[in-house]
C-alpha positions as CSV (number, residue, x, y, z in Angstrom):
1,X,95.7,52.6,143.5
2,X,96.5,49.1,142.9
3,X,93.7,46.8,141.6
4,X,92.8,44.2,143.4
5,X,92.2,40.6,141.8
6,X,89.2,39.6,142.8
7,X,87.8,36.1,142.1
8,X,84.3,35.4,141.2
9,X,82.3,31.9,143.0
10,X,78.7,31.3,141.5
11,X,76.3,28.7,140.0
12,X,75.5,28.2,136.6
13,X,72.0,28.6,137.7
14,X,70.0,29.7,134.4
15,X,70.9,32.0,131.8
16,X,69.4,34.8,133.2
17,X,71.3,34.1,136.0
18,X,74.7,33.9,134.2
19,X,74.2,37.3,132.8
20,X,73.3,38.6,135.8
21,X,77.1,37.3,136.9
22,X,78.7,38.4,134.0
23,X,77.1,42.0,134.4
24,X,78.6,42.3,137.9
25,X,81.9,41.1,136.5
26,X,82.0,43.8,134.0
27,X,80.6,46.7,136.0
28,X,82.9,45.8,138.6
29,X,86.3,45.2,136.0
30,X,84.8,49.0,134.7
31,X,85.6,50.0,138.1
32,X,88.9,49.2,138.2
33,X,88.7,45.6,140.0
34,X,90.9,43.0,138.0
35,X,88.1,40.2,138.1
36,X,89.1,36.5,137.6
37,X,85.7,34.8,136.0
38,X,85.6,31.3,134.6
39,X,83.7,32.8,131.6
40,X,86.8,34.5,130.6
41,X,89.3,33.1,132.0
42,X,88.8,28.9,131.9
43,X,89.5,28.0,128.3
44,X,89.2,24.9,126.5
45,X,91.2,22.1,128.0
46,X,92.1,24.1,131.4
47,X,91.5,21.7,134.6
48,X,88.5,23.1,135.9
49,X,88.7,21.9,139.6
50,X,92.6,23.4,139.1
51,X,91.5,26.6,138.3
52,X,89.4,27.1,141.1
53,X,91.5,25.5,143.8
54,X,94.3,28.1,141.9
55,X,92.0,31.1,142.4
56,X,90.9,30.6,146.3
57,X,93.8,29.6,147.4
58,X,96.6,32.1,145.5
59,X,97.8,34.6,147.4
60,X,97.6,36.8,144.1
61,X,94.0,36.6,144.8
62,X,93.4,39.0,147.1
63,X,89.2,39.0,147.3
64,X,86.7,36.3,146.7
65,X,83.0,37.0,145.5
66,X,80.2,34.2,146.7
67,X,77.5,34.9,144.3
68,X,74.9,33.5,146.3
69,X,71.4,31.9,145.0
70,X,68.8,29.2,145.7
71,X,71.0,26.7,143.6
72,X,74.5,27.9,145.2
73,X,73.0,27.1,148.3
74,X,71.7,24.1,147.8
75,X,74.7,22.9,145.9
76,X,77.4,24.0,148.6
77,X,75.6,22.4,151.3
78,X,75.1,19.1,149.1
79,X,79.1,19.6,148.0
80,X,77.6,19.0,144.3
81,X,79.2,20.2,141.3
82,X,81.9,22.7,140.7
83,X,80.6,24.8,143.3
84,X,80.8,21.9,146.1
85,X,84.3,21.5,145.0
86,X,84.2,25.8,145.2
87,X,83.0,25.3,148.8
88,X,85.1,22.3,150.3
89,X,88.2,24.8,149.6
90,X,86.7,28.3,150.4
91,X,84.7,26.7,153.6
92,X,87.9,25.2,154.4
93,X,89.6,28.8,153.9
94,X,87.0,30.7,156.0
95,X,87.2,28.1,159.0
96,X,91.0,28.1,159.2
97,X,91.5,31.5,158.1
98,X,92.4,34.2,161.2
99,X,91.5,37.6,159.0
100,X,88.0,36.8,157.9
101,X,88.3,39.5,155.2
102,X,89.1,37.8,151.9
103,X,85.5,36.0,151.1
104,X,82.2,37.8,151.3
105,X,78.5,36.5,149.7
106,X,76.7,38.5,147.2
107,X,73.1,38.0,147.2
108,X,71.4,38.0,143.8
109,X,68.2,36.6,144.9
110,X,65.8,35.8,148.2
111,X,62.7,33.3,148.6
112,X,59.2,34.9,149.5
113,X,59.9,35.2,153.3
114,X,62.4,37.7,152.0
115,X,65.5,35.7,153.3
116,X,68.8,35.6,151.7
117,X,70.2,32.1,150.4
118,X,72.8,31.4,152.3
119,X,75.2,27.8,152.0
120,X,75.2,26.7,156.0
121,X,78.9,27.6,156.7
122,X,78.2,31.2,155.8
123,X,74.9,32.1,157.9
124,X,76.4,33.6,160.7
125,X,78.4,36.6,158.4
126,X,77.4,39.5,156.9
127,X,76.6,39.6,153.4
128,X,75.9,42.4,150.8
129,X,72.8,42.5,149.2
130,X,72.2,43.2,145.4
131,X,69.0,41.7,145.0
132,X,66.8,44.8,145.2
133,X,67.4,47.5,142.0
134,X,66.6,50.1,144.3
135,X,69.3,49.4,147.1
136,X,72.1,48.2,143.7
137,X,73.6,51.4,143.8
138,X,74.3,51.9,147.0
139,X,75.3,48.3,148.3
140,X,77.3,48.3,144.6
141,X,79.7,51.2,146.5
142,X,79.7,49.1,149.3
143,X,81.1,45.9,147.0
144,X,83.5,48.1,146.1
145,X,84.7,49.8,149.2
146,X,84.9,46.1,150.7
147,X,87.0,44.9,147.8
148,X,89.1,48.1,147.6
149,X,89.2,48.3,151.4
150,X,87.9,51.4,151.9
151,X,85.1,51.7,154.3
152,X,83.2,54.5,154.7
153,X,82.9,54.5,158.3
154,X,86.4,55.0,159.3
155,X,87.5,54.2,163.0
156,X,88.4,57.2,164.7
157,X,91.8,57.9,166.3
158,X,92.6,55.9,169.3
159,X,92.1,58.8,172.2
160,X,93.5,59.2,175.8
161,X,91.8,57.8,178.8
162,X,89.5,60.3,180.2
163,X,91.0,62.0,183.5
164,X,88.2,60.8,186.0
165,X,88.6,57.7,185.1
166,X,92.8,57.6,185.2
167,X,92.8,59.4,188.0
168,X,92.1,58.7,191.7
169,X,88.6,61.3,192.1
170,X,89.9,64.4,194.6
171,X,86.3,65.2,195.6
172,X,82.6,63.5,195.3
173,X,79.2,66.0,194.9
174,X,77.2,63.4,196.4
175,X,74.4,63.6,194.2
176,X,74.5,60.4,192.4
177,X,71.9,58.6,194.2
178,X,69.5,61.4,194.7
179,X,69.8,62.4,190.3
180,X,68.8,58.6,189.8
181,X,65.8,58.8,192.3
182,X,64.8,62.3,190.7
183,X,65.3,61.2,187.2
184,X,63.1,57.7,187.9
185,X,60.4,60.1,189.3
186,X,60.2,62.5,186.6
187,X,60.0,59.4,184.1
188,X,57.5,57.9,185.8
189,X,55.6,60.8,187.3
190,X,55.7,60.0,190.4
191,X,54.3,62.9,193.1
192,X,57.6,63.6,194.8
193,X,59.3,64.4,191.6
194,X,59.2,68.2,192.3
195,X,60.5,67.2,195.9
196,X,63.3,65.0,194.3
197,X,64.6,68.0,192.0
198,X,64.8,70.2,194.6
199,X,67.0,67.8,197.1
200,X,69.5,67.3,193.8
201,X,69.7,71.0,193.4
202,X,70.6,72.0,197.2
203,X,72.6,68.8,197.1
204,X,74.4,69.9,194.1
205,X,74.9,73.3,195.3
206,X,75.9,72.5,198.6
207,X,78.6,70.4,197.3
208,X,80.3,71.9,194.6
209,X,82.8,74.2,196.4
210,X,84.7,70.7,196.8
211,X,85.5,71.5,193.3
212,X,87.2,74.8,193.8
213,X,91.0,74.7,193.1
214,X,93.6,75.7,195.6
215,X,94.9,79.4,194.2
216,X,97.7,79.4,191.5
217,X,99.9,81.2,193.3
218,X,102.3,81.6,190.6
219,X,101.8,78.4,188.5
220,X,102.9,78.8,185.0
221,X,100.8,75.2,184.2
222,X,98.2,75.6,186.6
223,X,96.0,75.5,183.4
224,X,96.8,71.3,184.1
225,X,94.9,71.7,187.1
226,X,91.8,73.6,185.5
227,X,91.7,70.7,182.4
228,X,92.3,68.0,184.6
229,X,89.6,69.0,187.0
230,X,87.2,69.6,184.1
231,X,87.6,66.5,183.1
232,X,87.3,65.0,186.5
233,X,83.9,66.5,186.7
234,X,82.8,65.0,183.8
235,X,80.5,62.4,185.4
236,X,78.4,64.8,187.5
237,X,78.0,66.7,184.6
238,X,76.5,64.1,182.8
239,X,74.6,63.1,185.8
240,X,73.3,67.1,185.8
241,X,72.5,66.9,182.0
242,X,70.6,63.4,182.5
243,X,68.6,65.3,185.2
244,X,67.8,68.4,182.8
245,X,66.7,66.5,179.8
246,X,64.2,64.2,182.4
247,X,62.6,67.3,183.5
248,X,62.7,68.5,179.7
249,X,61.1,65.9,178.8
250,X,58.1,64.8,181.8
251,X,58.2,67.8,183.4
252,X,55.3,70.3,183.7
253,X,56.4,73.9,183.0
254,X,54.8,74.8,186.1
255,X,57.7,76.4,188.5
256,X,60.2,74.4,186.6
257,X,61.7,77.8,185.2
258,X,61.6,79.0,188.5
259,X,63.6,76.3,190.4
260,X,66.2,76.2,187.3
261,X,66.6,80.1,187.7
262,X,67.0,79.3,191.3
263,X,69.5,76.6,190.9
264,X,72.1,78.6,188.5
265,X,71.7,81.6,190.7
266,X,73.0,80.0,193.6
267,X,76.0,78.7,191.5
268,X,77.3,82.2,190.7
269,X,79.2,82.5,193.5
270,X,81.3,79.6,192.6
271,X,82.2,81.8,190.0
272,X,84.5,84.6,192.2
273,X,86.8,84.2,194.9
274,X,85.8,83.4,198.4
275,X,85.3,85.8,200.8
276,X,88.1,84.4,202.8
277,X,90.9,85.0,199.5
278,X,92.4,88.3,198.8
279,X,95.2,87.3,196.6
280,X,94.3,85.5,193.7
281,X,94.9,85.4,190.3
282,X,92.1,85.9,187.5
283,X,92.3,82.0,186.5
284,X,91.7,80.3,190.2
285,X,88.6,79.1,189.5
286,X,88.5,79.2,186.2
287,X,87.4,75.2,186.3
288,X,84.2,76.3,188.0
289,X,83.4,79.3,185.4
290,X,84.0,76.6,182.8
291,X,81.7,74.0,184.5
292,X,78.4,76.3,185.5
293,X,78.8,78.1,181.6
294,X,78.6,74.3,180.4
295,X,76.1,73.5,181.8
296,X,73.7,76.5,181.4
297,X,74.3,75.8,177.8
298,X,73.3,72.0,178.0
299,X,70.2,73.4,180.2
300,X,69.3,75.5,177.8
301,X,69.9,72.9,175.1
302,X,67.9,70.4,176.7
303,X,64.5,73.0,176.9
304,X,65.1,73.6,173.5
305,X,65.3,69.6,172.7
306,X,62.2,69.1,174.3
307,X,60.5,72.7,173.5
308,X,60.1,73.8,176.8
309,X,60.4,77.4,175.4
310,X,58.1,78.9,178.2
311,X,61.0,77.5,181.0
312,X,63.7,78.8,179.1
313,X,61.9,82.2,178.7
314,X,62.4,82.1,182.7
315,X,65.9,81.3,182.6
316,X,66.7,83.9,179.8
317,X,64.8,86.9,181.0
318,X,64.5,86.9,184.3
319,X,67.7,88.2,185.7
320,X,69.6,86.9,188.6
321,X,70.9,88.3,192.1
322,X,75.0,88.8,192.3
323,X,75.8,90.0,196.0
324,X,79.0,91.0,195.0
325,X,78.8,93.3,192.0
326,X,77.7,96.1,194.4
327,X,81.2,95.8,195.9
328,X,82.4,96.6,192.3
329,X,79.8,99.3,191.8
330,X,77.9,97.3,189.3
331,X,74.4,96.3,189.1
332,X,73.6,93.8,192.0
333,X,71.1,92.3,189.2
334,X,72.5,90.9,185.9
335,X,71.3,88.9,183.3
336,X,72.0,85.5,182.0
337,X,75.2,86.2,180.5
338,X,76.8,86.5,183.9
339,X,77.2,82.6,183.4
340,X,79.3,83.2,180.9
341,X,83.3,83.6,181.0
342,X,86.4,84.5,179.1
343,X,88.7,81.9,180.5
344,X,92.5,83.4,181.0
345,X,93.6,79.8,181.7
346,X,92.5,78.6,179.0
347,X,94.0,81.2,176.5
348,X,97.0,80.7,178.5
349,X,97.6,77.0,177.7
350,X,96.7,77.9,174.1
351,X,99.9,79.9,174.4
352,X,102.1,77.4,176.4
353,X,101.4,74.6,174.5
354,X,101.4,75.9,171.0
355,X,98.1,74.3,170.4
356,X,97.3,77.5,167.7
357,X,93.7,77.0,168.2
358,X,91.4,79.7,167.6
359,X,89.5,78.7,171.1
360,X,90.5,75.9,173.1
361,X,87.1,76.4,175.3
362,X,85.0,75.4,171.8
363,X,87.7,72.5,171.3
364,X,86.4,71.2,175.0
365,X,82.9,71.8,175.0
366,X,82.9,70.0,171.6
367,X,85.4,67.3,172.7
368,X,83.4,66.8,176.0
369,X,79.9,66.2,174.4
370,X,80.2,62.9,173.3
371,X,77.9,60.4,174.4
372,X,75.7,63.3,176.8
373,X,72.7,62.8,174.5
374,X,72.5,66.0,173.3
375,X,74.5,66.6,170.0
376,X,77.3,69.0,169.4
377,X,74.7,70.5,167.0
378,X,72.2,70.7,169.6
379,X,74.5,72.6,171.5
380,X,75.7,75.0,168.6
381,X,71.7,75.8,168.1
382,X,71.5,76.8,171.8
383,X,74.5,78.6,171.8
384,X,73.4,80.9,168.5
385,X,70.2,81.5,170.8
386,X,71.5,82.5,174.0
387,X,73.5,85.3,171.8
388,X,70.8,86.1,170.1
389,X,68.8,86.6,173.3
390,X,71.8,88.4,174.9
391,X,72.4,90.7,172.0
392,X,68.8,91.7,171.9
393,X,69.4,93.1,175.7
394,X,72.0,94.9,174.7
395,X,70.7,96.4,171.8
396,X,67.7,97.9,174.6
397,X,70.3,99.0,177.0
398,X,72.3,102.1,176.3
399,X,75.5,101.0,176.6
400,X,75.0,97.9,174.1
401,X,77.0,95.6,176.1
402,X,77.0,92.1,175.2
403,X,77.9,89.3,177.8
404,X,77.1,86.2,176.2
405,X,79.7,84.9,173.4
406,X,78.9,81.8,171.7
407,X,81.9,80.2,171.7
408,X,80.9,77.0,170.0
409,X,80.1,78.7,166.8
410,X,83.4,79.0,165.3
411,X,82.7,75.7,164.5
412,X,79.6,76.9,162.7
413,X,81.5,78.5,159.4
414,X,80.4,81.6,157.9
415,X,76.8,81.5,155.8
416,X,75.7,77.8,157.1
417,X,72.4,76.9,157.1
418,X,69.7,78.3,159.1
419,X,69.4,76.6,163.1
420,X,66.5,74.3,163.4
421,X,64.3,75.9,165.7
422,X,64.5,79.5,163.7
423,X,64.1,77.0,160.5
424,X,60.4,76.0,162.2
425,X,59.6,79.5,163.0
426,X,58.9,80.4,159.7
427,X,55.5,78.9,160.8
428,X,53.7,82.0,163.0
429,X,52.8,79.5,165.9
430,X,56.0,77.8,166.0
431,X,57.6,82.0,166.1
432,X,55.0,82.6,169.0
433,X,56.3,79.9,171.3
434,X,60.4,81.0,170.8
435,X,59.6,84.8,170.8
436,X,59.3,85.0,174.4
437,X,63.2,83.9,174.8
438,X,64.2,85.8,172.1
439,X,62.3,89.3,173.9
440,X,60.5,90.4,171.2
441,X,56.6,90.3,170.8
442,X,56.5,89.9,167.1
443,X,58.8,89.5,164.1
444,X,59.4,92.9,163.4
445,X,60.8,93.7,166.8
446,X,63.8,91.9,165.4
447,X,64.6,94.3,162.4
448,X,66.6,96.9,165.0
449,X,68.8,94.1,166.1
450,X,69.2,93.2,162.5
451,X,70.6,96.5,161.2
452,X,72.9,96.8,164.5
453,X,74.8,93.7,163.2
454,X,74.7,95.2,159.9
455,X,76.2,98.8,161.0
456,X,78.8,96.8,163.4
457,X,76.9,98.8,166.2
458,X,76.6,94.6,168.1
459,X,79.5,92.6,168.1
460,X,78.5,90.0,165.6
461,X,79.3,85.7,166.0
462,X,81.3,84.1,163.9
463,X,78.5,82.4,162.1
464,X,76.3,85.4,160.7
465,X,73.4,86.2,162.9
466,X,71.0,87.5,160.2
467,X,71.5,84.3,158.1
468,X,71.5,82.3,161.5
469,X,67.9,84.1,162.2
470,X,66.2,83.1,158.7
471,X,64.4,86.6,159.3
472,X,63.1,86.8,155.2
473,X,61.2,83.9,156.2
474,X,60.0,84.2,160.0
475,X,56.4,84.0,160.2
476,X,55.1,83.3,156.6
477,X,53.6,80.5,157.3
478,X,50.4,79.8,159.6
């Protein structure tokens, strides 16, 4: 890496001040900056007002340093001395220059108020401090990042245009004034928030068959469709998600688990073909699967967020009515993990697109969660939970089947650190509150489960369960 000549503008202030300079100047050549500093390189006959004119202004000079004090100040703004000479050429610079990245001011010192000395043409621009010890180190890296023109926050990758906002919307849910009077209630407490949740939920379900894909019918790139529509959908969802984490948040438990259960319930159907289809293809509606799996998990996220463990206990053990299973000679009553789906369409665009990911749905529900205010990680934690929960059920049924796969945990990485909320339960309160959505009654009710992903008997995450559970350490504190 090339080093950069940097040129050094300050005030021969005091002594202490000068070594102060000619510390940086050496700390900074040690780091690999080629320095330019009068004390080394004016010598003895050398046209002073030359040299500095020479070092602002040539274009071999890539960086200047403003080492800025109480006398710098005052002597730029009085344009007194060498450094008014200094700032008649570098103001100059600054004021005419289109990149503004060549000068930057160093603070060595502040007055009592605790406010940097600035010369008047620089006020309005950031500066780096050095005038605290403690913050040296770390705004030292950030001298050098600036001069070397590395930043460490990096802008990201310029991406495409989300679909509902290139595209002309095919269908509204119509819930967009009732969320906002149902959120403003919840945050404010208002009486007819209950009543407000309950229109957005009927309005919600009511609506969301307008959603629903016309069948494939042979498409080789109907997945298009499915992505596009996800997508599409993007700003109810967040609308949805604003609505769970308000009634996270201000809600009373109350029958807030109830009319949560209620609300997912009557979105499994959206999940299966209408009555009125009888050829199909597994993929149809593999859009809706997508959405109602999503957005159980950011439910579920947000309860945890706001540990409203007693709501999700509801939505996690109380299981839920599917008319048609008894067609199919299952059980008409199934538990949460009906909510969740392998998507065909989705494995079938890894294909046709040569995308080699190991799960395009993770790629999407990580993609898709920026800016919902609940983190990736968030999501991840509630995730590792819900399988948890699930695998616990299976472990108690007989045929150990296991409906809920977290997909977002390949993201995870074998052996990470313990999630947050199993982190806290090492306290015997904090255990009591989660236990209920986990289905045990007390810590030792988990060691079965542990040995079944030991033996292989449970299909086991890709981030290790037992590690993920912090069981050695569950419940030994108060």
């Amino acid at each position: 890496m090339e080093s950069p000549k940097t040129f050094i503008s300050y005030s021969w202030s005091s002594p202490q001040h000068e070594e102060w300079v000619l510390t940086l100047a050496t700390e900074l050549r040690e780091s690999g900056v080629d320095v330019v500093l009068d004390k080394w390189d004016l010598k003895e006959g050398h046209d002073s007002n030359a040299f500095m004119e020479k070092m602002v202004t040539d274009e071999s000079v890539k960086k200047v340093i403003i080492v800025c004090d109480e006398s710098y100040a005052k002597k730029a703004d009085s344009r007194s001395g060498g450094v008014g000479t200094e700032t008649q050429i570098i103001s100059s610079e600054i004021y005419s220059s289109v990149s503004q990245d060549k000068f930057v001011a160093v603070i060595s010192e502040k007055n009592d108020e605790g406010e940097a000395h600035l010369p008047t043409y620089y006020k309005s621009r950031i500066y780096i401090d050095l005038s605290y010890d403690e913050l040296y180190a770390k705004n030292f890296e950030q001298l050098l990042r600036w001069i070397f023109n590395k930043p460490i926050n990096v802008k990201p990758e310029l991406g495409n245009v989300p679909a509902f906002l290139s595209e002309t919307p095919t269908a509204s849910l119509g819930t967009s004034a009732i969320a906002r009077r149902c959120i403003d209630a919840y945050r404010n407490s208002k009486p007819h928030a209950h009543g407000a949740l309950k229109e957005y939920f009927q309005t919600f379900i009511g609506n969301f068959e307008r959603f629903r894909l016309e069948p494939s019918k042979g498409n080789s790139e109907f997945d298009e469709e499915v992505v596009n529509s996800i997508e599409s959908f993007i700003p109810y969802r967040n609308e949805a998600i604003e609505v769970f984490l308000a009634v996270a948040n201000y809600g009373e438990p109350g029958s807030l688990g109830d009319d949560l259960h209620y609300f997912f319930e009557q979105l499994i159907p959206s999940m299966d073909r209408p009555e009125n289809i009888s050829q199909y293809h597994t993929w149809d509606w593999d859009n809706l699967k997508y959405i109602v799996q999503e957005l159980f998990l950011y439910c579920a996220a947000s309860l945890i967020k706001s540990q409203k463990f007693e709501v999700l206990a509801i939505l996690l053990q109380q299981r839920y009515f599917v008319a048609r299973d008894e067609e199919y000679g299952r059980n008409a009553m199934r538990s949460f993990g009906v909510f969740r789906n392998h998507l065909d369409s989705l494995e079938h665009r890894n294909k046709r697109i040569k995308s080699n990911r190991k799960s395009l749905h993770a790629d999407y529900i990580k993609k898709l969660s920026s800016g919902t205010g609940v983190s990736f990680s968030q999501i991840m934690q509630a995730d590792f939970l819900l399988f948890v929960s699930d695998s616990m059920q299976a472990l108690l049924s007989q045929d150990h089947y296991q409906e809920w796969w977290p997909e977002t945990l390949i993201y995870k990485g074998y052996g990470s650190a313990t999630y947050e909320i199993f982190a806290r339960a090492e306290s015997s309160a904090f255990f009591n509150r989660i236990k209920a959505c986990i289905g045990v009654q007390q810590k030792t009710d988990l060691e079965p489960l542990i040995q079944a992903f030991q033996k292989r008997e449970l299909h086991t995450s890709n981030a290790s369960p037992v590690s993920g559970l912090n069981y050695e350490k569950l419940c030994t504190k108060p």
